[in-house]
BAFI-3210 file (N, C-alpha, C; in Angstrom, 3 decimals, decimal comma, padded with zeros to 6 digits):
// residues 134
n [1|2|3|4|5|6|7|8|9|10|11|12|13|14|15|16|17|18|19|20|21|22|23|24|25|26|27|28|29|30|31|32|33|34|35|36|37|38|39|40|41|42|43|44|45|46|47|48|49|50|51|52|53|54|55|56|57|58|59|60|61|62|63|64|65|66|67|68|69|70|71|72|73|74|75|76|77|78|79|80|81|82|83|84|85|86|87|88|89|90|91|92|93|94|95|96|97|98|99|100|101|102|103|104|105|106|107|108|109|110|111|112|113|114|115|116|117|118|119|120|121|122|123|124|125|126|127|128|129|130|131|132|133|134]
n.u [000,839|000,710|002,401|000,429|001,277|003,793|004,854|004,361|005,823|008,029|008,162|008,258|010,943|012,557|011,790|013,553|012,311|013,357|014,267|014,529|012,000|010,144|009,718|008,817|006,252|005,169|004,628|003,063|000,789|000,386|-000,137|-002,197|-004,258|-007,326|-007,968|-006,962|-006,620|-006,986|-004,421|-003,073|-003,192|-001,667|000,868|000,647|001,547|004,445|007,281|009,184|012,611|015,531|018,012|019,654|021,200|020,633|018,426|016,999|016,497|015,595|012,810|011,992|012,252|010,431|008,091|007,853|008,243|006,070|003,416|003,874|004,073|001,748|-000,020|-001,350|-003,302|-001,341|001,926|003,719|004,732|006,685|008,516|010,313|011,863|015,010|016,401|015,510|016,880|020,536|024,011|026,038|026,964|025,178|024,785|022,656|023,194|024,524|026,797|030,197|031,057|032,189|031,001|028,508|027,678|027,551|025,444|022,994|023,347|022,452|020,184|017,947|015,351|013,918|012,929|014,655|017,428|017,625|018,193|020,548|020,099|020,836|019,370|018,072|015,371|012,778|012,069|010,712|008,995|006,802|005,180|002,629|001,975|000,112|000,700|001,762|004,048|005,817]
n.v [-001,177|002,179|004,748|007,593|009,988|012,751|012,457|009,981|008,631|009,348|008,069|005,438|004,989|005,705|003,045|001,683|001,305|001,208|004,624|005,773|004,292|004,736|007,343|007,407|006,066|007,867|009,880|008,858|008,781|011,564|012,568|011,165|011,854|013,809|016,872|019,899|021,016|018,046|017,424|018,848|017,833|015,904|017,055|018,224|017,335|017,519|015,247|012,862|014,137|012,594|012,054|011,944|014,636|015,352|013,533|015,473|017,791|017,641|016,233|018,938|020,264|018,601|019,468|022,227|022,491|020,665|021,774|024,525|023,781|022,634|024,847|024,636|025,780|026,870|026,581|024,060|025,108|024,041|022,737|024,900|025,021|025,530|022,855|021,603|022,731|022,527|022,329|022,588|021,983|019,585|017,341|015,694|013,521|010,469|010,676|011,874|014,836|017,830|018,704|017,796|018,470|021,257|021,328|020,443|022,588|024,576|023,773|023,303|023,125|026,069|025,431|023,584|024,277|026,569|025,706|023,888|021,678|020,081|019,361|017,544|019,783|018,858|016,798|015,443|014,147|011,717|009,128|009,536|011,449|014,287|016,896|019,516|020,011|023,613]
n.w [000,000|-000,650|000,527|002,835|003,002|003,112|005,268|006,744|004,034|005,071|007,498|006,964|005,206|007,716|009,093|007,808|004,786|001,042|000,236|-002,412|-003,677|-001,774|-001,844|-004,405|-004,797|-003,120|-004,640|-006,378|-005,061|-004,022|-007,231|-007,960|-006,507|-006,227|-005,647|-004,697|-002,043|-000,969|-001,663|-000,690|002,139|001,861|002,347|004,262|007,006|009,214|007,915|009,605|011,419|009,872|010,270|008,249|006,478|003,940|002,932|005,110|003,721|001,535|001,973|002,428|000,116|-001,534|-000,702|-000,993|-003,463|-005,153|-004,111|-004,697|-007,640|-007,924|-007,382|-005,084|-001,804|000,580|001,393|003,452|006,579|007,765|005,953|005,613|008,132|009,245|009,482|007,017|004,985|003,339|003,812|002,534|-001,275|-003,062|-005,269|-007,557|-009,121|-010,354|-012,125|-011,503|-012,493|-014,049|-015,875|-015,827|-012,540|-013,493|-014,987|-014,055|-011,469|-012,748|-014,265|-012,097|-010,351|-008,361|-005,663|-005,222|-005,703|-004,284|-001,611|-001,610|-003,083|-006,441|-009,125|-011,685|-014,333|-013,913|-011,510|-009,951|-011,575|-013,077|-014,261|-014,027|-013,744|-014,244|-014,786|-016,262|-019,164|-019,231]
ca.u [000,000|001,364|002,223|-000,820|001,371|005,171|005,446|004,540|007,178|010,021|008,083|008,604|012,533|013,136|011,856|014,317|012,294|014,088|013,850|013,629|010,798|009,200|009,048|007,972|005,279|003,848|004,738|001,593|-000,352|-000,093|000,115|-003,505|-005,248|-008,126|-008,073|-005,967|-006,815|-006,471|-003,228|-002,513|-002,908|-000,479|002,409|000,540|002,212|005,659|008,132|010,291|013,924|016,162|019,150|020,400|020,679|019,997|017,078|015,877|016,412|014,440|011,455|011,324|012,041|009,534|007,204|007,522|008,095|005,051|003,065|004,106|003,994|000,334|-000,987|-001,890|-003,337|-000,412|003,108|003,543|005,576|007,803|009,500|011,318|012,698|016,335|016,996|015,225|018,248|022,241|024,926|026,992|026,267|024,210|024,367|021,921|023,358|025,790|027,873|029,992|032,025|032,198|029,855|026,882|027,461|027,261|024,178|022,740|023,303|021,499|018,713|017,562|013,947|014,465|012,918|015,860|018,544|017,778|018,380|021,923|020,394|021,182|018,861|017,548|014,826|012,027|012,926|009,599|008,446|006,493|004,204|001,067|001,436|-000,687|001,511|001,731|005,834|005,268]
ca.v [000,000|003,368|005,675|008,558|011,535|013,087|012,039|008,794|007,984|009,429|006,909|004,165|005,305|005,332|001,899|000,527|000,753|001,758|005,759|005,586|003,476|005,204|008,285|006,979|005,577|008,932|010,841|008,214|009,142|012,870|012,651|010,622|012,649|014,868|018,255|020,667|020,550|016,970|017,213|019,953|017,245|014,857|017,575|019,230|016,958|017,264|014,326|012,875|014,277|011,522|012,154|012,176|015,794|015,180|013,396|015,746|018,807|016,735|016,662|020,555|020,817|017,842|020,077|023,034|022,229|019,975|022,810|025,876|023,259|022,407|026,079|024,124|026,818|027,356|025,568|023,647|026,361|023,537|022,801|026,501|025,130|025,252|021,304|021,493|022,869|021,845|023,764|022,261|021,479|018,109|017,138|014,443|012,331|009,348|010,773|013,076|015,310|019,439|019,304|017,426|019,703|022,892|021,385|020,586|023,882|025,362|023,349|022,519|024,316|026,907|024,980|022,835|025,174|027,411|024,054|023,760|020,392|020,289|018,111|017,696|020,460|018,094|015,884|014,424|013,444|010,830|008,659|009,697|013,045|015,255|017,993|019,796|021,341|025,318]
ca.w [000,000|-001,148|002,263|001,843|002,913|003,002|006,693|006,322|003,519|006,073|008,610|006,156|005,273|008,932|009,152|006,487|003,493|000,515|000,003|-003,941|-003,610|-000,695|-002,498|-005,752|-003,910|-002,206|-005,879|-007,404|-004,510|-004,789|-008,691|-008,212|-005,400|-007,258|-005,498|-003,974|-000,292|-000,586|-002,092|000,840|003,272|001,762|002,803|005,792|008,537|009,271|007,980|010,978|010,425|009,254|010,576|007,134|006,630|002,145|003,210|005,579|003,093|000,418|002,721|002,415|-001,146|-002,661|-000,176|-001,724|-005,291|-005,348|-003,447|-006,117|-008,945|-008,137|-006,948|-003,888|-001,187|001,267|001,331|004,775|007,344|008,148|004,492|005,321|009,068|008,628|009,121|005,552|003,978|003,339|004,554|000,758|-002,199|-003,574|-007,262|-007,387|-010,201|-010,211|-012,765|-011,037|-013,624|-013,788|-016,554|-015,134|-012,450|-014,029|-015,746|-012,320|-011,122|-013,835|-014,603|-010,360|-009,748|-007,259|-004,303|-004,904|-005,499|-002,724|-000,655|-002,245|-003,688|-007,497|-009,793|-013,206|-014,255|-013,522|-010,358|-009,488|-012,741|-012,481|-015,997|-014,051|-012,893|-014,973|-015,072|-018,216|-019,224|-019,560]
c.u [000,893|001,196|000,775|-000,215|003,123|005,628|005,564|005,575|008,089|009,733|008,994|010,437|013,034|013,088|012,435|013,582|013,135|013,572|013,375|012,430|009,591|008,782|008,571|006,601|004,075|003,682|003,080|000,609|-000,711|-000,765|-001,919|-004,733|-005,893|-008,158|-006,809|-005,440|-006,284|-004,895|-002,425|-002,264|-002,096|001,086|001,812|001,238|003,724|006,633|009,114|011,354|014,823|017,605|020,810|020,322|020,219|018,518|016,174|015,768|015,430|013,224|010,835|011,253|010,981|008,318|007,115|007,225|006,819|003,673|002,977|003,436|002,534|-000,507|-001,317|-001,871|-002,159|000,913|003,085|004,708|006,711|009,208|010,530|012,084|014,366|017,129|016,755|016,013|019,669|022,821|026,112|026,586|025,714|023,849|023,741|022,303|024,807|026,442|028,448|031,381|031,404|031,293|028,394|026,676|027,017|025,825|023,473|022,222|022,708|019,748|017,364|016,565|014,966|014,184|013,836|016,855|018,598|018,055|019,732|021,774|020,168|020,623|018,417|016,034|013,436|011,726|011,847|008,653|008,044|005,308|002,895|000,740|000,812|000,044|001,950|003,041|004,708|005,881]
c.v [001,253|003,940|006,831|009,887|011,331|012,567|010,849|007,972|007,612|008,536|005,243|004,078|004,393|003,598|000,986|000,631|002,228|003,056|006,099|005,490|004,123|006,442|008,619|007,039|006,404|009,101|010,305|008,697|010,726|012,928|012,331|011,270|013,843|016,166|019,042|020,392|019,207|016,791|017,939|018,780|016,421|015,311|018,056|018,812|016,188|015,816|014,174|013,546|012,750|011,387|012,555|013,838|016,106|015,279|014,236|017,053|018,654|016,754|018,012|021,033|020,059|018,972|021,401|023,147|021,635|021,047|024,101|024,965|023,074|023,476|026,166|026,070|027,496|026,370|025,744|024,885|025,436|022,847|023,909|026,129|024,878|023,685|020,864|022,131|022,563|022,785|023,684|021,656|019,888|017,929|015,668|013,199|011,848|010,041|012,137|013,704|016,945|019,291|018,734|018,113|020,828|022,517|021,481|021,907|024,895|024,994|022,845|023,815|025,031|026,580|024,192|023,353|025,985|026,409|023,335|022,275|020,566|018,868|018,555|019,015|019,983|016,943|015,294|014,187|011,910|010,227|009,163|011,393|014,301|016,643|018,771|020,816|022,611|025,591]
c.w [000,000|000,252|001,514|002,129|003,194|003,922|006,690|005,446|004,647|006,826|008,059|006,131|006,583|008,996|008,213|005,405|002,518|-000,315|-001,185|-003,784|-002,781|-001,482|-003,941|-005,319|-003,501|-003,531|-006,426|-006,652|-004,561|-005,846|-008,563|-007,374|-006,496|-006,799|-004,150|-002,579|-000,359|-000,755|-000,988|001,778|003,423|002,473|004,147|006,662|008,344|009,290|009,382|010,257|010,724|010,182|009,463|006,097|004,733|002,661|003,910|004,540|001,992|000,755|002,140|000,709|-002,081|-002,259|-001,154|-003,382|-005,514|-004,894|-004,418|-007,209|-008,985|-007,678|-005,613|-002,694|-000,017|000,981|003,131|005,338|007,580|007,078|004,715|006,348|008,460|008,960|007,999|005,037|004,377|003,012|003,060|000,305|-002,820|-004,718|-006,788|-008,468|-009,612|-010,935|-011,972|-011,546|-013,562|-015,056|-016,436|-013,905|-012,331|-014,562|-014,647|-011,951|-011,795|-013,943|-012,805|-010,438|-008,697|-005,777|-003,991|-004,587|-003,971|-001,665|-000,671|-002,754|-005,282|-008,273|-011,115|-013,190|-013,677|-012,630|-010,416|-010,425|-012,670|-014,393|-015,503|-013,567|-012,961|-014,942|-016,861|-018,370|-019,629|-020,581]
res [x|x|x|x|x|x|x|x|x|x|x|x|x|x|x|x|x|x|x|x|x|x|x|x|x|x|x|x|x|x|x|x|x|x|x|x|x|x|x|x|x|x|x|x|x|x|x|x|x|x|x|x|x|x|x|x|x|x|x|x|x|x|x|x|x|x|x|x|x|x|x|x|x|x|x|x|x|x|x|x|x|x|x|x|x|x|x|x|x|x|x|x|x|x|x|x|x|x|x|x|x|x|x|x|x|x|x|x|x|x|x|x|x|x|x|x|x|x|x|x|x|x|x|x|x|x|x|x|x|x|x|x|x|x]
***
């Protein structure tokens, strides 16, 4: 069974399952939830922190990005605490060469960047997510 909100994943994490997976997992359930509010409630309640300070910065940025990206009525207050961001930088890809990088650093939404985590332009792309490129 898919977790039904952001917190829940990190519950899951914590308990060993594997983070990929966990947050694939919520992404279908957002992606599939029909209205705003509902989609509000998937981020409203605060993820545990991890200990893993990526993971817990990730929390704050799927939060917001997912949050802006869908209009949704407020972004949660706790995506902004400062255990949701990294004190250096985080290129999210295996390959790790000065020009993936620089691409990185270019192409990373801004709820990422401002987070010093560095990902492709579209991170939580997902086959069901009704999202339409601008």
């Amino acid at each position: 069974m898919r977790p039904a909100t952001l917190a829940e994943t990190y519950e899951r994490i914590l308990a060993g399952a594997d983070g990929d997976v966990a947050l694939a997992e919520f992404l279908d359930t957002f992606y599939l939830t029909g209205t705003a509010g509902a989609r509000l409630e998937t981020l409203r309640r605060e993820p545990p922190l991890t200990g893993d300070a990526r993971l817990d910065a990730l929390a704050g940025a799927v939060a917001e990005y997912l949050a802006r990206q869908y209009e949704l009525p407020s972004i949660p207050s706790w995506a902004f605490e400062p255990s949701r961001y990294l004190e250096h930088a985080w290129h999210t890809c295996s390959i790790d060469s000065p020009g993936m990088r620089e691409y990185l650093t270019f192409s990373s939404p801004a709820e990422f960047a401002s987070r010093n985590i560095f990902t492709e332009e579209r991170p939580l792309r997902r086959a069901r997510s009704g999202l339409r490129p601008q």
